[in-house]
DSSP file (Angstrom, degrees, kcal/mol; ACC not computed):
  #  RESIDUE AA STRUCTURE BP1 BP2  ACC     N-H-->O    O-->H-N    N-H-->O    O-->H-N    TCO  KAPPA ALPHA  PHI   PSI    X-CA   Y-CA   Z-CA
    1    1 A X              0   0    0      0, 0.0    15,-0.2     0, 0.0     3,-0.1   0.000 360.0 360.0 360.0 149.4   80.5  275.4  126.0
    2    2 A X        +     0   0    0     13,-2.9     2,-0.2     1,-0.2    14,-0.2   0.900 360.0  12.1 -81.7 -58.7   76.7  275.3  126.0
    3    3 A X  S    S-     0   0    0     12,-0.7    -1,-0.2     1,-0.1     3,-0.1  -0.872  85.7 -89.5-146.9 148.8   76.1  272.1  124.2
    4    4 A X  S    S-     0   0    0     -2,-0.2    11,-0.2     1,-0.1    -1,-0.1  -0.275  72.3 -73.7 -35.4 134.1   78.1  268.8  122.9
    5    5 A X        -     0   0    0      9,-0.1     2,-0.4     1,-0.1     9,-0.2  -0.308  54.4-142.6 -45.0 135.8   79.7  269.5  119.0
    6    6 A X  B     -A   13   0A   0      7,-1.1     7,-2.3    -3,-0.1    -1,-0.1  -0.994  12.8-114.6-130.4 116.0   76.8  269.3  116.7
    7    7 A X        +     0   0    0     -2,-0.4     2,-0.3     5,-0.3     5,-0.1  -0.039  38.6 173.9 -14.5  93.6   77.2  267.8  113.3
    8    8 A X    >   -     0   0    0      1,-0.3     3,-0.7    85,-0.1    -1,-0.1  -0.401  55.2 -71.9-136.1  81.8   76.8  270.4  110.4
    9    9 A X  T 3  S-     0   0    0     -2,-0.3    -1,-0.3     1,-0.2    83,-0.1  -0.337 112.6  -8.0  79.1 175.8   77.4  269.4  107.0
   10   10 A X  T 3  S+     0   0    0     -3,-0.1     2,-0.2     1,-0.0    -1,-0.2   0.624 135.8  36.9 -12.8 -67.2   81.5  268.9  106.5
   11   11 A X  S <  S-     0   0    0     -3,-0.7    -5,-0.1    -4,-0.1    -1,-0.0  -0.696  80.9-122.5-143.9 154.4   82.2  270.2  109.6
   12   12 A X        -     0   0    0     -2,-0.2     2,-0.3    -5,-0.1    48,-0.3  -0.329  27.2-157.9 -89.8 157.9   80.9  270.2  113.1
   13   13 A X  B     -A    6   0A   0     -7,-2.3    -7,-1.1    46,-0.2     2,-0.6  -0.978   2.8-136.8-114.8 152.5   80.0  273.4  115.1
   14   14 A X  E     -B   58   0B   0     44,-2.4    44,-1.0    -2,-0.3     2,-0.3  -0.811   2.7-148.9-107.9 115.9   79.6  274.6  118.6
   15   15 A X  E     +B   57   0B   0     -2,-0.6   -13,-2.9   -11,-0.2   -12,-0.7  -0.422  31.5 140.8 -87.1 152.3   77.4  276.6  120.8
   16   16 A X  E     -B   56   0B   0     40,-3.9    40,-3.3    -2,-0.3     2,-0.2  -0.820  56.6 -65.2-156.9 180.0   78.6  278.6  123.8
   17   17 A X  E     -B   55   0B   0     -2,-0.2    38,-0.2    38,-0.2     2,-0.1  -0.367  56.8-100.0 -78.0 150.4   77.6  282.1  125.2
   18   18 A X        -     0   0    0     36,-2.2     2,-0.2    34,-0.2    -1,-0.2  -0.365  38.6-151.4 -66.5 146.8   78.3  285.1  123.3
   19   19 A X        -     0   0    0     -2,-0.1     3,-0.2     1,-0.1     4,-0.1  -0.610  32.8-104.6-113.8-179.8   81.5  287.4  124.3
   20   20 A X  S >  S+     0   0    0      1,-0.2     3,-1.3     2,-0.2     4,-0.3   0.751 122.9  60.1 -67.4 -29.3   82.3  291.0  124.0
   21   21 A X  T >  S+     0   0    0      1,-0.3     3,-0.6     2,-0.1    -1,-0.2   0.761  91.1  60.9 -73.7 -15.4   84.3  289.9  121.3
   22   22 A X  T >> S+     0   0    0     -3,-0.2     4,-2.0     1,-0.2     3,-1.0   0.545  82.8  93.2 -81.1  -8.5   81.6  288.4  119.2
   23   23 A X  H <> S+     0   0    0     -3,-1.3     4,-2.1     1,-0.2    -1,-0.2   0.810  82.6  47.8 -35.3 -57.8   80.0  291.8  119.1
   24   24 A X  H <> S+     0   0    0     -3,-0.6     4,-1.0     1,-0.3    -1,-0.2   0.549 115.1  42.7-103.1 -12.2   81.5  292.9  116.0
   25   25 A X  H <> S+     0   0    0     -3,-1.0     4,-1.5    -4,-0.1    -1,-0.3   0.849 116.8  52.6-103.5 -28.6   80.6  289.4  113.9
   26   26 A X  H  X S+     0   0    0     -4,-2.0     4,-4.1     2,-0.1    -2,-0.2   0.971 113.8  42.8 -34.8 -64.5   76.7  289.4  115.7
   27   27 A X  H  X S+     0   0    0     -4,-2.1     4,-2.0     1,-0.2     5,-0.4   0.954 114.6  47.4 -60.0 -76.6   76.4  293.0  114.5
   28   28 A X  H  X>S+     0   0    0     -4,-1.0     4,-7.2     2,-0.2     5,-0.5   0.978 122.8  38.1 -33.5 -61.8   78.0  292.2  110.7
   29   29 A X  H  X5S+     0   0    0     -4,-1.5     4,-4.3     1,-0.3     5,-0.4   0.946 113.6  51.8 -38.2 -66.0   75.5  288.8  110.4
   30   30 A X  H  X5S+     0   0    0     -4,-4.1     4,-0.8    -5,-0.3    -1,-0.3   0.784 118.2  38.5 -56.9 -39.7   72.4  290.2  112.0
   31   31 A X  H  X5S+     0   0    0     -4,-2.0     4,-0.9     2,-0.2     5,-0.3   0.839 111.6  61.3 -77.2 -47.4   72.6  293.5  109.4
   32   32 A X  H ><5S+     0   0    0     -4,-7.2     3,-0.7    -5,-0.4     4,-0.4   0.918 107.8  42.9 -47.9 -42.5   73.7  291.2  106.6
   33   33 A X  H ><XS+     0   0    0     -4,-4.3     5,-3.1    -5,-0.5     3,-1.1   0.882 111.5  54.4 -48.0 -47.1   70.5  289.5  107.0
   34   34 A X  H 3<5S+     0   0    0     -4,-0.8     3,-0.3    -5,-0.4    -1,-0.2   0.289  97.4  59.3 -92.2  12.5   68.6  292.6  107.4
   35   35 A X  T <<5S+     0   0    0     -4,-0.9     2,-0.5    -3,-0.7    -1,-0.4   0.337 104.9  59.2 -91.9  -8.9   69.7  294.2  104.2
   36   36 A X  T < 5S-     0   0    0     -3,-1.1    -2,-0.1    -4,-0.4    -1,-0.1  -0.392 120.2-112.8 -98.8  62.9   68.1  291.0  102.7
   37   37 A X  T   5S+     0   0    0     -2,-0.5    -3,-0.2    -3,-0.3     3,-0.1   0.644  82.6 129.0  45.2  -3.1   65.1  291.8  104.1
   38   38 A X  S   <S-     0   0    0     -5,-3.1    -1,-0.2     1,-0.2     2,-0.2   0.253  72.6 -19.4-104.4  46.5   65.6  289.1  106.1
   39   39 A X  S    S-     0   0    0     -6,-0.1    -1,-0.2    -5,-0.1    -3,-0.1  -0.813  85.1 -71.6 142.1 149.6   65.0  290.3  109.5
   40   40 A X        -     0   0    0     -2,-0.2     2,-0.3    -3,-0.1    -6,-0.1  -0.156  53.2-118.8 -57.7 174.4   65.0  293.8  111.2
   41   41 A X        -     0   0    0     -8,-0.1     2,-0.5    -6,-0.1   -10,-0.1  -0.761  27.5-152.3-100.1 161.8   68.6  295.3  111.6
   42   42 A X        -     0   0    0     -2,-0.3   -11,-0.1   -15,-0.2    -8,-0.1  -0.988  13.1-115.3-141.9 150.1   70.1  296.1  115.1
   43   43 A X     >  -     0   0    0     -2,-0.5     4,-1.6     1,-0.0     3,-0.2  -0.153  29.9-112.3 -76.8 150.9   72.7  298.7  116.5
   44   44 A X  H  > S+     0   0    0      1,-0.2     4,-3.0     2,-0.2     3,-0.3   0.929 120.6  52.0 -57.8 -55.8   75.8  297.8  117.9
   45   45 A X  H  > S+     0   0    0      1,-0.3     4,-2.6     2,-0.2    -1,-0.2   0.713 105.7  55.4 -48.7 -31.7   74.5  299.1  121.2
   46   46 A X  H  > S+     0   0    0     -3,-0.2     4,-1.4     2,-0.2    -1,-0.3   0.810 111.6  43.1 -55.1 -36.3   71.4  297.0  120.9
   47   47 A X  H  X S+     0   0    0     -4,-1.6     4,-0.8    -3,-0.3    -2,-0.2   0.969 116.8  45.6 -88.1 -44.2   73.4  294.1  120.5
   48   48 A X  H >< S+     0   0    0     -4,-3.0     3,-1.5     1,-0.2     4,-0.4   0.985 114.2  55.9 -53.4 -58.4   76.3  295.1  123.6
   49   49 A X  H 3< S+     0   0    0     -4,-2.6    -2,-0.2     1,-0.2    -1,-0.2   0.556 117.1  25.6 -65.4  -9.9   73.4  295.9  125.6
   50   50 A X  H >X S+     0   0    0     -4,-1.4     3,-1.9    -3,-0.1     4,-0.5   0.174  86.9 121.2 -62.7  -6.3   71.5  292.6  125.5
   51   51 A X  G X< S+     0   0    0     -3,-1.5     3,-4.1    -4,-0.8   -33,-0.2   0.766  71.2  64.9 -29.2 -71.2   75.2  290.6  124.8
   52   52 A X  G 34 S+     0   0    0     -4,-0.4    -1,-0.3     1,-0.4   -34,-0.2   0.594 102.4  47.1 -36.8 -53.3   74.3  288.5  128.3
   53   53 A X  G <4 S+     0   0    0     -3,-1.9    17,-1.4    16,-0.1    -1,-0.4   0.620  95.3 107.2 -61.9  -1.9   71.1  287.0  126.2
   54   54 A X  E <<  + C   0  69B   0     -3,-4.1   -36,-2.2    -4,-0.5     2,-0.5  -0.240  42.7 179.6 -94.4 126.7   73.2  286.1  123.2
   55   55 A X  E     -BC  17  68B   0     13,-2.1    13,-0.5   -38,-0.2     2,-0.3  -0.990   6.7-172.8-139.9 161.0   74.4  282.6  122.0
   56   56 A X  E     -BC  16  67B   0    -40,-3.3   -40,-3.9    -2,-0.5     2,-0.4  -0.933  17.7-140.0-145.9 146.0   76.5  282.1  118.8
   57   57 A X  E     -BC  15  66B   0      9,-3.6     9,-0.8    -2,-0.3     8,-0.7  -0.995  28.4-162.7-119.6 143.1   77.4  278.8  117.4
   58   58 A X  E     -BC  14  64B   0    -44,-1.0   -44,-2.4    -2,-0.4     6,-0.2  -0.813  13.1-115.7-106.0 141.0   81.0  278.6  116.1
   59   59 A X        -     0   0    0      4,-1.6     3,-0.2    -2,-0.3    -1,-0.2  -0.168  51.8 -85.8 -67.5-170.7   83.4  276.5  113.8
   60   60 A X  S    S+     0   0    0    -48,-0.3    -1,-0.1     1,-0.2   -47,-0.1   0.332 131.7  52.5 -69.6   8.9   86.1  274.8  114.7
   61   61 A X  S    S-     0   0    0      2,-0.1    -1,-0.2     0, 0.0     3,-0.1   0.213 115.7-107.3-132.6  -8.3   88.2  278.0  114.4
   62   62 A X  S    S+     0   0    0      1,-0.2     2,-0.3    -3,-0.2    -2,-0.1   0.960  71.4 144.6  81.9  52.4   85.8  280.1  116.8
   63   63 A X        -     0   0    0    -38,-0.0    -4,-1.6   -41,-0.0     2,-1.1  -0.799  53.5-120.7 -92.2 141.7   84.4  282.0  114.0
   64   64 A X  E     +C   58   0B   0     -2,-0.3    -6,-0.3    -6,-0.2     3,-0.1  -0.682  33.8 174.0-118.6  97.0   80.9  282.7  114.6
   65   65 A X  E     +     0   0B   0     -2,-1.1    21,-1.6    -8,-0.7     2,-0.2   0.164  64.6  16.5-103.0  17.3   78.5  281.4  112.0
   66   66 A X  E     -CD  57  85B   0     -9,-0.8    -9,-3.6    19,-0.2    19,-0.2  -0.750  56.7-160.6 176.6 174.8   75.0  282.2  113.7
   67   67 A X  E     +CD  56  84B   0     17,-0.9    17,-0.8    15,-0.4     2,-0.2  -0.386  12.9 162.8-127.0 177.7   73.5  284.2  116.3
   68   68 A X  E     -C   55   0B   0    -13,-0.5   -13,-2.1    -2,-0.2     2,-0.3  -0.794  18.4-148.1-178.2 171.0   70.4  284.3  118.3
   69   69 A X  E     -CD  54  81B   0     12,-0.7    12,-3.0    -2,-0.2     2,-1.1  -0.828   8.8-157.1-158.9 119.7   69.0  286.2  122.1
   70   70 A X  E     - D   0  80B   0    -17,-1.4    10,-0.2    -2,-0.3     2,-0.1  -0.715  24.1-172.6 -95.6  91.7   66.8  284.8  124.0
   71   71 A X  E     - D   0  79B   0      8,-2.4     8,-1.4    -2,-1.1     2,-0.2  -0.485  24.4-129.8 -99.3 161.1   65.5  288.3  125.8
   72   72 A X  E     - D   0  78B   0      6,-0.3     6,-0.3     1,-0.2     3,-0.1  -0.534  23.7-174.6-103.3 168.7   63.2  287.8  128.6
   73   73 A X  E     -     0   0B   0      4,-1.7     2,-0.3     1,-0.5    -1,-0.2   0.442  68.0 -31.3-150.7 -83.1   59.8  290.2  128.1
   74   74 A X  E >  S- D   0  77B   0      3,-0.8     3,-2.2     0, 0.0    -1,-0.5  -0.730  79.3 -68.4-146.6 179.8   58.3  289.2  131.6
   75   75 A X  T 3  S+     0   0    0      1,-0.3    37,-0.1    -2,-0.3     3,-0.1   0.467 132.3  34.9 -50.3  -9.3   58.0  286.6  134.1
   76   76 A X  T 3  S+     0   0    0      1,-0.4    36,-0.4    35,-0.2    -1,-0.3   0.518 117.2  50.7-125.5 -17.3   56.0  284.4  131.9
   77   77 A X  E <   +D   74   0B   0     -3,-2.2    -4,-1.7    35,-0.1    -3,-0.8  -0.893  45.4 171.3-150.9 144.0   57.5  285.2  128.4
   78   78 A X  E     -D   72   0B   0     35,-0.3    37,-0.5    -2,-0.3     2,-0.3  -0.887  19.3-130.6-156.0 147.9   60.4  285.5  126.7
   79   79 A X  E     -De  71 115B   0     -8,-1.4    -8,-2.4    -2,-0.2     2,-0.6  -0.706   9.3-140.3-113.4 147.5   61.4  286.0  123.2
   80   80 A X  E     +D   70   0B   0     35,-3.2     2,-0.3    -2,-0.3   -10,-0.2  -0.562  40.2 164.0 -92.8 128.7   63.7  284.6  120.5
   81   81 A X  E     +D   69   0B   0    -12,-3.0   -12,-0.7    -2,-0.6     3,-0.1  -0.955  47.4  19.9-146.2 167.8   65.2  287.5  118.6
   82   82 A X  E     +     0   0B   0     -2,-0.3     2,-0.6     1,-0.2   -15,-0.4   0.786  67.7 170.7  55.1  23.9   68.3  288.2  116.0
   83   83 A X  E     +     0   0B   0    -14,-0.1     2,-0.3   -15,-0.1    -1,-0.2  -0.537  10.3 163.3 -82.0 130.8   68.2  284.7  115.4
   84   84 A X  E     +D   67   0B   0    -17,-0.8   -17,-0.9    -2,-0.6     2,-0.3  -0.994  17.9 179.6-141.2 121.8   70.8  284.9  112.3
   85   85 A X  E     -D   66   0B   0     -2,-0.3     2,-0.4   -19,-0.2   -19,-0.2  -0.922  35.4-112.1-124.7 163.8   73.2  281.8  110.2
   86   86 A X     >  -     0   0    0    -21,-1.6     4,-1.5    -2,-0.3     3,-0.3  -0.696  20.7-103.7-116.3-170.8   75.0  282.5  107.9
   87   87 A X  T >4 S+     0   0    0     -2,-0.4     3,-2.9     1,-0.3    -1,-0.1   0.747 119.2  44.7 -45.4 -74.1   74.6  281.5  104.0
   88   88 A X  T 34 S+     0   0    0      1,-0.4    -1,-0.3    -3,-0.0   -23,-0.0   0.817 118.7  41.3 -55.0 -41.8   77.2  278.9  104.0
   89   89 A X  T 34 S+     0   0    0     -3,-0.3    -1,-0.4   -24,-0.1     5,-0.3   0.834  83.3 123.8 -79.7 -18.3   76.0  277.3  107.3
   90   90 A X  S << S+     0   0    0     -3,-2.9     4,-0.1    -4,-1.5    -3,-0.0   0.081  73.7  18.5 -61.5 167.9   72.3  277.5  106.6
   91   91 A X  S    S+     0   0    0      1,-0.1    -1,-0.2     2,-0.1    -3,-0.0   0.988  92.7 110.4  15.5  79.4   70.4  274.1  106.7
   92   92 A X  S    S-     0   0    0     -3,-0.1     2,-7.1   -83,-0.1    -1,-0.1  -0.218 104.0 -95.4-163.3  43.4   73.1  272.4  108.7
   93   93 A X  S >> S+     0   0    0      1,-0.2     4,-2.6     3,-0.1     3,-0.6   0.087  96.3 116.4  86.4 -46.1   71.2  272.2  111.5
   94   94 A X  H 3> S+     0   0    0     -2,-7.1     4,-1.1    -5,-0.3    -1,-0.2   0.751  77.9  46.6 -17.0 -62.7   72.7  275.6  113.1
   95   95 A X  H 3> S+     0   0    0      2,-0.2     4,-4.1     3,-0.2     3,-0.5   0.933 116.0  52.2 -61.7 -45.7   69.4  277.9  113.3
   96   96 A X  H <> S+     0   0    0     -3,-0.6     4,-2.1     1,-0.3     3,-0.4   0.988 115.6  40.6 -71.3 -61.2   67.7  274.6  114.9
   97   97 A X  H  X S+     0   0    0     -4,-2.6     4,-1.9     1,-0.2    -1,-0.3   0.815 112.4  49.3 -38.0 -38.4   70.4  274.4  117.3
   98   98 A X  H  X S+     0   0    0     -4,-1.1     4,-1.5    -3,-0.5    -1,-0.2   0.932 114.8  48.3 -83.9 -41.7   70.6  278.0  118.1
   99   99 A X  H >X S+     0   0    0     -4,-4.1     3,-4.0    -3,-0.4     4,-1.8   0.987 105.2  60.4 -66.6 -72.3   66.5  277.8  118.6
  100  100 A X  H 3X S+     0   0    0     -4,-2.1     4,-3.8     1,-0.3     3,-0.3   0.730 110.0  43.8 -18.9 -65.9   67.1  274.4  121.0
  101  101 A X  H 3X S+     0   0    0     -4,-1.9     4,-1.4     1,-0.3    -1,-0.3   0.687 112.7  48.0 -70.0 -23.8   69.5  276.9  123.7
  102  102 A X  H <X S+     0   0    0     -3,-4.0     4,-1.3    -4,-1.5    -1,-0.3   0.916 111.0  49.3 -96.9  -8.0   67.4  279.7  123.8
  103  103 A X  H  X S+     0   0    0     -4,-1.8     4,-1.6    -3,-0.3     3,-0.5   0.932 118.3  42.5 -67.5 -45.5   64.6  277.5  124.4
  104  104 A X  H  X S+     0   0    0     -4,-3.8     4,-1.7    -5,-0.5    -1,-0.2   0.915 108.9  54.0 -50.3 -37.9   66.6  275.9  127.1
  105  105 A X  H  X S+     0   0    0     -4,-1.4     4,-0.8     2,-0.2    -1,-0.2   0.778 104.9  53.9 -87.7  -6.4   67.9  279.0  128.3
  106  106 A X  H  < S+     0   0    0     -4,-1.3     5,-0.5    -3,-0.5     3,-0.4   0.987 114.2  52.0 -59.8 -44.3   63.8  280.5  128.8
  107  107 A X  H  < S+     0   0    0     -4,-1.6    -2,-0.2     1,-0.3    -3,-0.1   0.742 106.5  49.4 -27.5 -61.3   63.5  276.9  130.9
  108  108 A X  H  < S+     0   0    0     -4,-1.7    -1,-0.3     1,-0.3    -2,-0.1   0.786 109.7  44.9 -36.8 -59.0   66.2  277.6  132.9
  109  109 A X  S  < S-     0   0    0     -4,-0.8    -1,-0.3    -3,-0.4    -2,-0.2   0.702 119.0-110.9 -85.8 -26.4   65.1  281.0  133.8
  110  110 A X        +     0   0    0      1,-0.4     2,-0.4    -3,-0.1    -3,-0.2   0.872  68.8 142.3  91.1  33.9   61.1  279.3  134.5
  111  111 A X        -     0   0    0     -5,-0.5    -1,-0.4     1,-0.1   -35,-0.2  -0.981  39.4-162.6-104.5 139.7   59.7  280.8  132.0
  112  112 A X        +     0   0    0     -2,-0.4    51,-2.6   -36,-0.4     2,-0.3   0.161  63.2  33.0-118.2  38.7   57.0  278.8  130.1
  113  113 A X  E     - F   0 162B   0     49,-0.2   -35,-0.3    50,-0.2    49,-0.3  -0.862  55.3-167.6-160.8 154.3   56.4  280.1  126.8
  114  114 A X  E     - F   0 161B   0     47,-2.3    47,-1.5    -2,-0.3   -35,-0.2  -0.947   5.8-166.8-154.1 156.1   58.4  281.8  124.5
  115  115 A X  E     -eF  79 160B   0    -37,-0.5   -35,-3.2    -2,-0.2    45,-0.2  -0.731   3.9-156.9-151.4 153.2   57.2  283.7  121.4
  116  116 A X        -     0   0    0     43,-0.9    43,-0.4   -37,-0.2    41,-0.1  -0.518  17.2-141.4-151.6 107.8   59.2  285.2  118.0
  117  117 A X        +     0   0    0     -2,-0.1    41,-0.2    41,-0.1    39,-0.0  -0.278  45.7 165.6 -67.0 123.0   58.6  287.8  115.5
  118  118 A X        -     0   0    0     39,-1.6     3,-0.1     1,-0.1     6,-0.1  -0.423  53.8-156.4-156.8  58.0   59.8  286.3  112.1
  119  119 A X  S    S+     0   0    0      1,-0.2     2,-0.8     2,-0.1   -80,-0.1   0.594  93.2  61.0  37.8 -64.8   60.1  286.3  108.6
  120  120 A X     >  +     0   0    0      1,-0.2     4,-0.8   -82,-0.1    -1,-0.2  -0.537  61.1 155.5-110.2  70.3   60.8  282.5  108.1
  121  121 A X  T  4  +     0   0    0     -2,-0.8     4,-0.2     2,-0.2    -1,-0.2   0.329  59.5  65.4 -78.3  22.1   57.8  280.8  109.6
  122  122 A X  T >> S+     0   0    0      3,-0.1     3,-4.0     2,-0.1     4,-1.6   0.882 109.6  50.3-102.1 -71.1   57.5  277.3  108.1
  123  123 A X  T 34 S+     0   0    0      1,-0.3    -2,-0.2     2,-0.2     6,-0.1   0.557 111.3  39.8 -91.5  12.3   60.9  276.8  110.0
  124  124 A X  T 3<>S+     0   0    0     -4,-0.8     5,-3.2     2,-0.2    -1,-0.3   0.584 117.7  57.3 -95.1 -22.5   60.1  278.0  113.6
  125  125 A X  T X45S+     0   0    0     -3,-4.0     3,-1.1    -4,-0.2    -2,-0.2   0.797 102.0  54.1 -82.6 -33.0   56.6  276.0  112.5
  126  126 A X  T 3<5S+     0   0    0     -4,-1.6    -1,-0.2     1,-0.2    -2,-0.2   0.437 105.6  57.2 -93.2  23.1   58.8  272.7  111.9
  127  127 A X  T 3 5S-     0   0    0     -5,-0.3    -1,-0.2    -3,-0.2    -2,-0.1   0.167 132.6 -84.2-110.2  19.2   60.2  273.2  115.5
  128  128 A X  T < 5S+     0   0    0     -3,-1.1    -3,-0.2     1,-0.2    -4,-0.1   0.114  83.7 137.5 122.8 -33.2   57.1  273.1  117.2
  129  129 A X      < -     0   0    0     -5,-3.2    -1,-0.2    32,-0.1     2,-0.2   0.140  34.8-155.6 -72.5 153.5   55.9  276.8  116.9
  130  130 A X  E     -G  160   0B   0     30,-0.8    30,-0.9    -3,-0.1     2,-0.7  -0.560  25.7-101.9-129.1-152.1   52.5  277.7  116.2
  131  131 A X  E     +G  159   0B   0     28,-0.2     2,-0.3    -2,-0.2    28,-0.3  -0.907  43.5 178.6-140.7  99.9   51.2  281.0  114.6
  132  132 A X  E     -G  158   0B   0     26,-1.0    26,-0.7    -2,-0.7     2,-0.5  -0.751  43.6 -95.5-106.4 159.9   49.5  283.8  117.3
  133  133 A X    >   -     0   0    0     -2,-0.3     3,-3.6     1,-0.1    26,-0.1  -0.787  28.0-132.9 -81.8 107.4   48.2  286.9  116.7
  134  134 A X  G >  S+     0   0    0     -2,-0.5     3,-0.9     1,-0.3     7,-0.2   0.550 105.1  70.3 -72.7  -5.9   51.2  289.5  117.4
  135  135 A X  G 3  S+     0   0    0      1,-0.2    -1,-0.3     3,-0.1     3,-0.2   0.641  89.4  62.4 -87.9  -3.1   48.1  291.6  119.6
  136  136 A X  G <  S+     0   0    0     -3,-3.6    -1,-0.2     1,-0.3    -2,-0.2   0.060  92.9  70.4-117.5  43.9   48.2  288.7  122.4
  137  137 A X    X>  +     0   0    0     -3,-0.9     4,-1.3    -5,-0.0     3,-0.7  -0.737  59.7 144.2-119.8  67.9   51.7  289.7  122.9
  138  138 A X  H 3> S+     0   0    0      1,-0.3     4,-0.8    -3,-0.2    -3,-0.1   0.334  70.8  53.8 -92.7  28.0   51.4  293.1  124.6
  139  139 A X  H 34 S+     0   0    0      2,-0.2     4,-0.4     3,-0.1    -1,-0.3   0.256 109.0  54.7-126.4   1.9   54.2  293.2  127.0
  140  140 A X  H <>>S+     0   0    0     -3,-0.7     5,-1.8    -6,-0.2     4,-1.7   0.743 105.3  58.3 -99.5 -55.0   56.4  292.3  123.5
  141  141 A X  I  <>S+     0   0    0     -4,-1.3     5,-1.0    -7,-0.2    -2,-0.2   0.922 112.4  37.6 -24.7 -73.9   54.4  295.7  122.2
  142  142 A X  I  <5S+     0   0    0     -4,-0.8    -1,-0.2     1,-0.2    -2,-0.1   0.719 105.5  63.5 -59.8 -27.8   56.1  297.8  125.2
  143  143 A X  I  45S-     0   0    0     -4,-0.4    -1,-0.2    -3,-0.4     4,-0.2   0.981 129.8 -38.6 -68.7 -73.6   59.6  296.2  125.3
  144  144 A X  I  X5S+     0   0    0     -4,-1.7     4,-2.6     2,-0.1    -3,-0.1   0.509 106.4  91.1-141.0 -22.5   60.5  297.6  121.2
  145  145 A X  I  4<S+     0   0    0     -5,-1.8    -3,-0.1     1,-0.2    -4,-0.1   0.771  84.1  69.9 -86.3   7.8   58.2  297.8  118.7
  146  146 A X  T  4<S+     0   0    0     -5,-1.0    -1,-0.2     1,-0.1    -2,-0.1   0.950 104.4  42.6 -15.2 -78.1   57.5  301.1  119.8
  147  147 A X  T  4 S+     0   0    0     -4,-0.2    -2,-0.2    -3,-0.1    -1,-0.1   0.725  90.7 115.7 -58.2 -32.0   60.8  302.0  118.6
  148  148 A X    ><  -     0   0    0     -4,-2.6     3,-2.0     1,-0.1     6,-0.1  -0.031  67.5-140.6 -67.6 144.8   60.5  300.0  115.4
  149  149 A X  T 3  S+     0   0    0      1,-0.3     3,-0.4     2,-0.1     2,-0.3   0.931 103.7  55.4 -53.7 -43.0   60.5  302.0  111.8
  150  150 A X  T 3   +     0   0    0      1,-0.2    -1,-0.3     2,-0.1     3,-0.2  -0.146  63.6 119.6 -82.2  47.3   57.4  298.9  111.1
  151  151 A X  S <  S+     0   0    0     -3,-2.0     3,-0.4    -2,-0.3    -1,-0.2   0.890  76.2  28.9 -94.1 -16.6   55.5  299.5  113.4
  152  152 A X  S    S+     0   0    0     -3,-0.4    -1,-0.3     1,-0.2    -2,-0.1   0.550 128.3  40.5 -71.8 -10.9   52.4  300.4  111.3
  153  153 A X  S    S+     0   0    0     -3,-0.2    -1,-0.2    -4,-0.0    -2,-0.2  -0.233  83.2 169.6-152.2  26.7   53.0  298.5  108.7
  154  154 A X        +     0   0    0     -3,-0.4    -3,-0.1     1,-0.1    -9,-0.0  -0.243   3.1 174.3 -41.7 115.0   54.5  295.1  111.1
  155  155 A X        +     0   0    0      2,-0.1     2,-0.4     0, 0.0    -1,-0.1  -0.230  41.9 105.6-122.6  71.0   54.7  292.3  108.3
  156  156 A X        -     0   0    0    -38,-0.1     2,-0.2   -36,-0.0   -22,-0.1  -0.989  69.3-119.9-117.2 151.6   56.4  289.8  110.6
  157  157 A X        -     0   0    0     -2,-0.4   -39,-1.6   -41,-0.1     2,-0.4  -0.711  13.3-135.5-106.5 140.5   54.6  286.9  112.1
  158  158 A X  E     + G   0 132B   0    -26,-0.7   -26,-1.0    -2,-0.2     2,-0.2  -0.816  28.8 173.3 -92.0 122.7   54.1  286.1  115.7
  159  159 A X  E     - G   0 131B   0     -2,-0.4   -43,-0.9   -43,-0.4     2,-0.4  -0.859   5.7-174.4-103.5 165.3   54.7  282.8  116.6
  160  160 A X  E     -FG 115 130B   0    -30,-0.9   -30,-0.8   -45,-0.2     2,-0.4  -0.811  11.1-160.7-136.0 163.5   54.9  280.8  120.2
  161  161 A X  E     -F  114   0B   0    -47,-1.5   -47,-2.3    -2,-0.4     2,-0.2  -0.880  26.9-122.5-162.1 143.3   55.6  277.8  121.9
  162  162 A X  E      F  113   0B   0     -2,-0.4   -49,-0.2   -49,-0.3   -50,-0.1  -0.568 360.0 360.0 -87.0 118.4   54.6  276.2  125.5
  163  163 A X              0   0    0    -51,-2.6   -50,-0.2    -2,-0.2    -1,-0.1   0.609 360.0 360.0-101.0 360.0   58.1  275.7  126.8
């Protein structure tokens, strides 16, 4: 396990690394979100091939009630992406946790800033984050939003943080 049980609401959860097996509840979450608009969607192969960045917090029943992937963009940078709770778990502390480990896991790696394209800024702004301008992130540019359907039309906001 990644971190000590953290207190959420009734009942406590835990983060640990993502498995092969968590694939199939990542996938569900991360697209449930993104048919509400609230986040891009990602393919089941997106998600297998990145698994190794992937942390899930779980109940007590190992059911996996958010997501997040801390992918590394270069030497210097890395970004928090598919960061996902779900309904029932939301404000309970989860997303803030999920955000804590991948910032921990950029540290880890030596990286000292880390950046996220996002939807919900006021709460990536009440963890420290501040609000950049998505063009002084071009190595984020090369990784995927190439491939993305917005990529004329981006309305998600780039934020950063000095890890």
């Amino acid at each position: 396990m990644i971190s000590p049980e953290a207190e959420g609401g009734s009942g406590g959860f835990t983060l640990r690394r993502a498995r092969s097996q968590d694939v199939d509840a990542i996938f569900a979450l991360v697209n449930l979100m993104a048919a509400g608009e609230l986040m891009l969607p990602r393919s089941k192969y997106r998600i297998v091939s990145a698994l190794a960045s992937y942390f899930v917090a779980v109940d007590p029943q190992d059911q996996v009630m958010g997501c997040g992937s801390c992918a590394v963009l270069w030497t210097d940078l890395a970004e928090i992406c598919a960061l996902a709770v779900r309904h029932d778990w939301q404000r309970k502390g989860v997303g803030s946790a999920l955000v804590g480990a991948l910032m921990e896991e950029a540290r880890r790696m030596g990286i000292p800033r880390i950046i996220t394209l996002t939807y919900r800024i006021d709460f990536f702004v009440r963890l420290g984050f501040s609000i950049e301008d998505k063009d002084a992130f071009p190595r984020k540019l090369w990784r995927e939003c190439l491939e993305c359907p917005k990529l004329e039309q981006c309305d998600e906001t780039a934020l950063y943080k000095d890890l």
